[in-house]
SERO-4910 file (N, C-alpha, C, O; in steps of 0.05 Angstrom, whole numbers):
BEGIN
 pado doro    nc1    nc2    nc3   cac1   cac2   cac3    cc1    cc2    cc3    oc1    oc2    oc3
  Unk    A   -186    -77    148   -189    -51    161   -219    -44    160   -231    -47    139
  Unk    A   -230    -33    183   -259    -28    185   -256      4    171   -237     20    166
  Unk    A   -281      3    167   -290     29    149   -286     51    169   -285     73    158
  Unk    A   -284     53    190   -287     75    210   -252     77    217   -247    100    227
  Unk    A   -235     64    216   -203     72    212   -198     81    188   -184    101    185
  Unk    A   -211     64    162   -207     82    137   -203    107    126   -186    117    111
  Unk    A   -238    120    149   -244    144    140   -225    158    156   -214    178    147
  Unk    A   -216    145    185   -206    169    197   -179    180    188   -169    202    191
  Unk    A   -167    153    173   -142    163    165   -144    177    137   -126    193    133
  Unk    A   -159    175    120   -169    192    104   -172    225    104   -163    243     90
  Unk    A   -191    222    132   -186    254    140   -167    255    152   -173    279    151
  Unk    A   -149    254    162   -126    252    179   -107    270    155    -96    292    154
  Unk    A   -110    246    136    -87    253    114    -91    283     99    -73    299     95
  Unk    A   -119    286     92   -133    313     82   -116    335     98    -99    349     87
  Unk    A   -127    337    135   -124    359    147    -90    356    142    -76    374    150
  Unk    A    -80    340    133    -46    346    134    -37    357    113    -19    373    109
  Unk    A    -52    344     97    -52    359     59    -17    345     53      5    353     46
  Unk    A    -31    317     62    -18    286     54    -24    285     10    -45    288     -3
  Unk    A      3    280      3      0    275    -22    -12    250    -29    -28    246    -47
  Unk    A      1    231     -8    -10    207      2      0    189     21     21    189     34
  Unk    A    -23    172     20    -45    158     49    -35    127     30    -42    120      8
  Unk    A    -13    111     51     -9     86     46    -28     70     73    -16     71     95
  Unk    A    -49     60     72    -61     46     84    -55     28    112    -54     32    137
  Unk    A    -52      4     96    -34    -14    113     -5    -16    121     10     -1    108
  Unk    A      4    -29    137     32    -34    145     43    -50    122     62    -41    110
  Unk    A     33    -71    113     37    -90     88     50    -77     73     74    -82     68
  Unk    A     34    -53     58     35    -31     43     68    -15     49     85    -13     31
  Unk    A     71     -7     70     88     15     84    108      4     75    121     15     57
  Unk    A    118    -30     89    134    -45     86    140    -54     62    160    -68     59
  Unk    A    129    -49     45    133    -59     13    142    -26     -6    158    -27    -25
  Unk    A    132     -6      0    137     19     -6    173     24      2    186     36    -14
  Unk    A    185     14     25    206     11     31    227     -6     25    251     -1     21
  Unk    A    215    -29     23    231    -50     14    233    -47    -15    256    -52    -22
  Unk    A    216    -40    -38    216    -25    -59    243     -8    -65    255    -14    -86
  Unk    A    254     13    -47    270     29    -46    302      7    -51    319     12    -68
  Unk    A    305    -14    -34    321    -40    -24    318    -49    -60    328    -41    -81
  Unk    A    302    -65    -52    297    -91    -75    283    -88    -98    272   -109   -105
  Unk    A    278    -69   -113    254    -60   -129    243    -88   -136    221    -96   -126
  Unk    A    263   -105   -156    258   -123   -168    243   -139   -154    221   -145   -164
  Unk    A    252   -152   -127    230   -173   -111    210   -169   -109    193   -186   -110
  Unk    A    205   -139   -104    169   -126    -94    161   -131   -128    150   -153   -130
  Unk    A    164   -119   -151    156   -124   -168    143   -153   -175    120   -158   -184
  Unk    A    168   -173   -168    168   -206   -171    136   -209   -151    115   -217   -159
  Unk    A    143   -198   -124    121   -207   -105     93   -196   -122     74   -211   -129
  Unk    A     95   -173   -126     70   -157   -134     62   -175   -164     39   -180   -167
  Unk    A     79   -184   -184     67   -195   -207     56   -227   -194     35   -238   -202
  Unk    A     74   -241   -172     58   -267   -163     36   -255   -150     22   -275   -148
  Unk    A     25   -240   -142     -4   -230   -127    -19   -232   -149    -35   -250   -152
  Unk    A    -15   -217   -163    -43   -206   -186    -42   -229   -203    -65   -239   -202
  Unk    A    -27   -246   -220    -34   -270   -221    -49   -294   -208    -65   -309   -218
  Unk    A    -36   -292   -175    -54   -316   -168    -85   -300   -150    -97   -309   -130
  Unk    A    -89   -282   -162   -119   -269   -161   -127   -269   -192   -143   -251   -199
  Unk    A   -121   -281   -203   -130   -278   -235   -126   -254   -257   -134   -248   -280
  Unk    A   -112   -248   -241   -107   -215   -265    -90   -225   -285    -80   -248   -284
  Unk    A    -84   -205   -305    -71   -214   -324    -35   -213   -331    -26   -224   -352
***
């Protein structure tokens, strides 16, 4: 995402007095599926940050 959709949804979110601003669709879709499957998004989310090196 370019810096200039960032910001706008940023302010976007402000003038709505958004608790919060989920970014991407990626995001949206995993926030939902979360609700479904907790456990898989978890599974998915702990294989991410591992194979980026986290701990």
């Amino acid at each position: 995402m370019d810096p200039r959709t960032c910001a706008e949804q940023i302010l976007r979110a402000i003038d709505h007095r958004d608790r919060e601003l989920v970014m991407t669709a990626r995001a949206r879709i995993g926030l939902y599926l979360k609700l479904l499957a907790p456990g898989l998004v978890d599974r998915f989310a702990l294989k991410a940050t591992l194979k980026r090196g986290g701990s």
